[in-house]
N, C-alpha and C positions, 0 to 999 in steps of 0.2 A: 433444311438438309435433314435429310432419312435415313439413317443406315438399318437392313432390315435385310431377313433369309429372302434368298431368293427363290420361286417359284416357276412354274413349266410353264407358267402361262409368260413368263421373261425371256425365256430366251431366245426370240424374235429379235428383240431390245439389245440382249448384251450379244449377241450375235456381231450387229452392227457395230455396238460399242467397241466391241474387238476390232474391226474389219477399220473402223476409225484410227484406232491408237497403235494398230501394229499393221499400217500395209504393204510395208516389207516384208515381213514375214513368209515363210513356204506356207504356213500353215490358212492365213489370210487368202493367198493365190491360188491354194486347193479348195478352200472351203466356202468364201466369199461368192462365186457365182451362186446362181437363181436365190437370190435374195436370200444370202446366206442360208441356204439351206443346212450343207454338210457343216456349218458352225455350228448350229444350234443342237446339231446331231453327236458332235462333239461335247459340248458342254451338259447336255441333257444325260451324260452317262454319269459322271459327277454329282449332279444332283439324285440320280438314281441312286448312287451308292452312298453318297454324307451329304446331306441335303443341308446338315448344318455348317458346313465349311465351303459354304458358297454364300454368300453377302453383296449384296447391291446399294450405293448411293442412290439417294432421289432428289433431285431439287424440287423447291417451294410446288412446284407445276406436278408432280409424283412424276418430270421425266426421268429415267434413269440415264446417268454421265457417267458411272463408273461397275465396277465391279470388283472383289475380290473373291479368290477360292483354292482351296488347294486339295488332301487328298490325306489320309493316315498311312505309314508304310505299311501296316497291314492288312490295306486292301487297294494297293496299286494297280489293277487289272485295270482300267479305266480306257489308257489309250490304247492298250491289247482289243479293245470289248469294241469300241468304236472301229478299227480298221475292220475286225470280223463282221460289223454288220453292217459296215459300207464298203466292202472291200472295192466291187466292183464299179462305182463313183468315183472310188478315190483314185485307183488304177488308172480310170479313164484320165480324171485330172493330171495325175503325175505324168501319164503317159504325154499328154496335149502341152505339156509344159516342157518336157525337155527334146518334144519335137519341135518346138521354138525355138529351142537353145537357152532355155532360161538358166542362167547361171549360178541363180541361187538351189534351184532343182538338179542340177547336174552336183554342185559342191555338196549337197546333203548327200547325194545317193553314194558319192563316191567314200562319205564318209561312214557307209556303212560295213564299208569294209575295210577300216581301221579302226582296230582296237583301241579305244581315247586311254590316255596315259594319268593315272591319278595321284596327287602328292597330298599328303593328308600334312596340315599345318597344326592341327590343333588335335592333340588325342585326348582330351578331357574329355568327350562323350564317347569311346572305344567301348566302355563297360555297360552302357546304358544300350536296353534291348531294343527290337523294334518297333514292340507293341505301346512305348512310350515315346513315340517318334513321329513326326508328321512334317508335312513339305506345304510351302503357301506356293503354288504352281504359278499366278497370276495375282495382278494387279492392275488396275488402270485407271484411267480417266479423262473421257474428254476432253482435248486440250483449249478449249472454253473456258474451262472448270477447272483445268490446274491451279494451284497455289492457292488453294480457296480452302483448305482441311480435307475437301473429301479424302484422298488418299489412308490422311492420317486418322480418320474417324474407323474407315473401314478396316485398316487397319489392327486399328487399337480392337477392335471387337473382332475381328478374326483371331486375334490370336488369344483373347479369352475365351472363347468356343472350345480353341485345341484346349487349354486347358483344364477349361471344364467337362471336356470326353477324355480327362484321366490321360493328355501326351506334356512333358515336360519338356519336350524338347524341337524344335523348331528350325526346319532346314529350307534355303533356296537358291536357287541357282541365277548369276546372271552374267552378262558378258562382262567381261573384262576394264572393256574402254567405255558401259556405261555410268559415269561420273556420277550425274543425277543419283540417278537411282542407287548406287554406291553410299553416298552421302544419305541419301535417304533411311535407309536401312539402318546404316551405320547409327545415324541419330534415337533408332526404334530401340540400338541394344545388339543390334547382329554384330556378329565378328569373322573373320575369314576361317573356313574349315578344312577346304581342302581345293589346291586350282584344279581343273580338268584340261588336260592340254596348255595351251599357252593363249587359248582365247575365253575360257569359261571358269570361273570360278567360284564356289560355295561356301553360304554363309549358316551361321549358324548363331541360335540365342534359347537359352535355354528361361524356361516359363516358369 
């Protein structure tokens, strides 16, 4: 096992990785056609901008099964920077998907036009700016490979990266009814911060 920055010549690799471990996702069903292309296109803006807050596992073979990454609040442009320079890809995908009737493509869109409702559970980091603040966007791992430590390796050095680029504080987002990963987290030091609606909730662990 390898945990190690990731590189442009990866993400071909955690492309798939994604397209594996999340294929429900909208973001999978936009981006997963011609050999994940729009994936790669996605995550190569990430590396663009904090090249050290993107980390990959490797098994023995140097294939890569997992990945983590996230992003600093003070330079969130990322998923802005990606629509603007694929816009018309992604248009065409979205479009091609809710002429199917995809359900999950129609529930996102419609939820662009509701304002998500936010309850802040924990105000102990209210005072703390943003430039000390940072979000781990992603995690994964081939479910091969679950239960094996990758998670917790890449973990574990993701979030000494944030800390060593000067952020103490450490935010993510995930569904509600994800257990696992609840438990997961929880174990790492996260704690509930604030729910968003009644199906998304944010965690928070300060570094």
């Amino acid at each position: 096992m390898t945990i190690r920055q990731a590189t442009y010549d990866d993400l071909g690799e955690i492309a798939k990785v994604h397209a594996q471990c999340f294929p429900r996702h909208l973001s999978t069903r936009i981006g997963a056609s011609n050999d994940c292309h729009l994936l790669s296109r996605f995550y190569k803006e990430f590396i663009d901008d904090s090249p050290e807050l993107f980390v990959v596992a490797t098994d023995d073979n140097n294939k890569i099964v997992g990945f983590c990454m996230g992003y600093y609040f003070t330079n969130a442009n990322q998923q802005s920077n990606y629509i603007r320079h694929n816009r018309t890809r992604i248009l065409t995908r979205i479009t091609w998907l809710l002429l199917k009737g995809d359900r999950l493509a129609w529930k996102k869109l419609l939820l662009r036009f509701k304002k998500p409702h936010y309850v802040v559970l924990n105000h102990s980091i209210d005072a703390v700016p943003i430039s000390e603040k940072g979000d781990l966007l992603s995690i994964c791992t081939l479910p091969e490979y679950q239960g094996k430590g990758y998670g917790q390796k890449m973990i574990e050095d993701y979030l000494l990266r944030m800390k060593q680029h000067g952020r103490n504080i450490c935010l993510l987002s995930l569904s509600v009814n994800n257990n696992r990963a609840l438990r997961f987290y929880e174990r790492n030091g996260f704690s509930p911060y604030r729910k968003i609606g009644t199906s998304s909730i944010t965690y928070m662990k300060k570094l």
